[in-house]
C-alpha positions, 0 to 999 in steps of 0.5 A, a space after each residue: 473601136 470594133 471594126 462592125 459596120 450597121 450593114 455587112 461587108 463584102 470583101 471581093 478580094 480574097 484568095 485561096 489555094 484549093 487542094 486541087 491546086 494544091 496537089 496538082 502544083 506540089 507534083 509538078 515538076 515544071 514552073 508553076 509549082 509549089 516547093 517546101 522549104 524550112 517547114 514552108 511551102 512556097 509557090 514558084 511562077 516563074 523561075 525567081 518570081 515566088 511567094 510563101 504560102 500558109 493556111 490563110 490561104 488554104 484554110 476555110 475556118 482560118 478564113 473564117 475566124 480572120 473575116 470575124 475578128 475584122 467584122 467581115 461578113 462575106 468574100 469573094 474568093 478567087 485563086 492566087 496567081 498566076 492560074 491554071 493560063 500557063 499549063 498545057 490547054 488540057 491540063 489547064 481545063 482539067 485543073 481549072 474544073 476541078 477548082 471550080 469544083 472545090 470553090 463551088 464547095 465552099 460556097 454551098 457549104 457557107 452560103 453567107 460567107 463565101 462566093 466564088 469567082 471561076 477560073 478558066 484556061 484561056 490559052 485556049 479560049 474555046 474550053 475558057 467558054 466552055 468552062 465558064 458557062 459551066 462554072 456559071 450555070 451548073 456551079 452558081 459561080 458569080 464571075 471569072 478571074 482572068 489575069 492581065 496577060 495569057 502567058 505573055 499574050 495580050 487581052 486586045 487580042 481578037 481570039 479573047 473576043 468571043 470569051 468576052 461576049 460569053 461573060 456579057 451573055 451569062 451576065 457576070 464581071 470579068 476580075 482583071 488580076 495581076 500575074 506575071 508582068 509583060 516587062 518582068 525582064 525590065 523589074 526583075 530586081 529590087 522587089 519592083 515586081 511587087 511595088 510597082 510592076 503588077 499594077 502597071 501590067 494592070 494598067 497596061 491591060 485595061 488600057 489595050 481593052 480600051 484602046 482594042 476597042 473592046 469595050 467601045 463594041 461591048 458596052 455591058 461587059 463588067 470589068 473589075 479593076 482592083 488596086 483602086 484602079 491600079 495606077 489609072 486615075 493618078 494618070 487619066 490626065 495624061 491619058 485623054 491627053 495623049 489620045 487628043 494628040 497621037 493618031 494611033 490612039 484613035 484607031 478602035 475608039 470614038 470617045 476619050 479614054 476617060 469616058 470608057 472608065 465609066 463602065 469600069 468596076 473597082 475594088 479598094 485593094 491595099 489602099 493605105 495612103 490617104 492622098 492616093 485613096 482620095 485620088 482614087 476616090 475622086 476618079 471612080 463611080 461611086 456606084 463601081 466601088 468596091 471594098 476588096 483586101 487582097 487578103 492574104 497578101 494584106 491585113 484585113 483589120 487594117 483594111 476596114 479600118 482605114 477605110 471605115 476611117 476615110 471614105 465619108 459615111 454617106 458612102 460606106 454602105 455602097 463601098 462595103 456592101 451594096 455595090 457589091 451585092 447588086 454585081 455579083 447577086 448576093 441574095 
């Protein structure tokens, strides 16, 4: 059975190394970079956290042939962890610029295959801004991806408030990817990191900028959770039920947890397990839902399949295409 839906499909999560990154990551000397080893190159974020890279992601035609044999006819590319957030601020700029740069390349050069999301340093959240508003406006990027702590600094904290308002003025999401976990040191062994340590550092993001009282003060801000909204809606019971019952919750926020998630976007990231995806399913929007692989680090066939396979047909359309469409202004 062919993978080809009636209407089109948008990945919005897909990853890349542009040469820019590349380059600038092969010549440093210092956590993060990029080593070879056995014919293959592998990049290092933190001294025994690395993953292997290969032309999925560095290749655009490789991209191409991939997206055509599963019937994907757009994606949404970002960068691969863990971003320009852990380089000194000037070095972070200069990088980030030149990778929205090449992004912004690839995107006028396939104007029906690729989109792209900015990257910005936000260690310093001035140049962030800056950079944003340059990414958007000059460039056509259609959003930002910011990862789930700022080199251990947490999301809630005051200083990202004004890059919040920037992304709200300029009318684009804010992708929230994983990096480096806040508990790596607690995970560090038995491959927890990649089974579970990601999704709970996601988690624990998305619930400070809840709990921060972010969103209760912004309430037009466009954030994407991917991973089916990592571990959110197996625990959102619990959640609104801690917050009826421990003062500290209360502080910034007038409402439940649950009703905050409303304003949330999700994409459908290695979602292979049907009972978790019907959780998932269940929980969000299905006006918020997005199709998203993560690919590399996923098989796109078995991704559009799957979820050509399970999520009801009324629905497939707004999961695959017209969700999407309407967030990041595919024309």
């Amino acid at each position: 059975m062919s993978n080809k839906a009636e209407f089109k499909i948008i990945d919005i999560q897909s990853h890349i190394i542009p040469k820019s990154y590349y380059n600038y990551l092969s010549k440093n000397s210092n956590i993060p970079n990029i080593k070879h080893h056995s014919n293959k190159d592998f990049l290092w974020y933190a001294h025994d956290l690395v993953y292997p890279i290969d032309d999925r992601m560095l290749s655009i035609d490789v991209k191409l042939k991939a997206m055509k044999k599963a019937g994907i006819d757009m994606q949404i590319l970002s960068i691969a962890m863990p971003g320009v957030d852990l380089l000194d601020p000037e070095v972070g700029l200069n990088l980030a610029k030149k990778v929205n740069n090449e992004i912004a390349e690839i995107s006028d050069r396939h104007p029906n295959n690729f989109l792209g999301l900015a990257t910005v340093p936000l260690q310093n959240v001035g140049y962030a801004i800056d950079e944003l508003e340059r990414a958007v406006k000059d460039l056509n990027l259609r959003g930002v991806e910011i990862f789930s702590n700022v080199a251990g600094k947490k999301l809630d904290d005051e200083i990202f408030w004004p890059f919040y308002k920037k992304a709200i003025q300029l009318d684009i999401p804010i992708f929230l990817h994983p990096t480096k976990p806040m508990m790596y040191s607690v995970m560090n062994k038995y491959g927890l990191l990649g089974a579970v340590g990601y999704l709970f550092d996601t988690t624990l993001a998305i619930l400070e900028i809840i709990y921060g009282g972010i969103l209760e003060k912004n309430k037009k801000l466009k954030i994407i959770l991917p991973h089916c909204g990592s571990t959110i809606p197996y625990l959102i019971g619990r959640i609104d039920h801690q917050f009826n019952i421990n003062e500290e919750s209360r502080k910034n926020i007038s409402k439940l947890p649950s009703e905050y998630f409303k304003l949330i976007y999700f994409d459908t990231a290695q979602a292979f397990y049907k009972p978790a995806f019907d959780c998932f399913f269940a929980f969000s929007d299905k006006d918020k839902m997005m199709f998203g692989t993560d690919y590399p680090f996923a098989n796109l066939n078995k991704s559009v399949e799957f979820q050509n396979s399970i999520v009801d047909e009324k629905f497939r359309e707004k999961l695959f295409y017209t969700n999407a469409k309407r967030l990041f202004k595919v024309e």
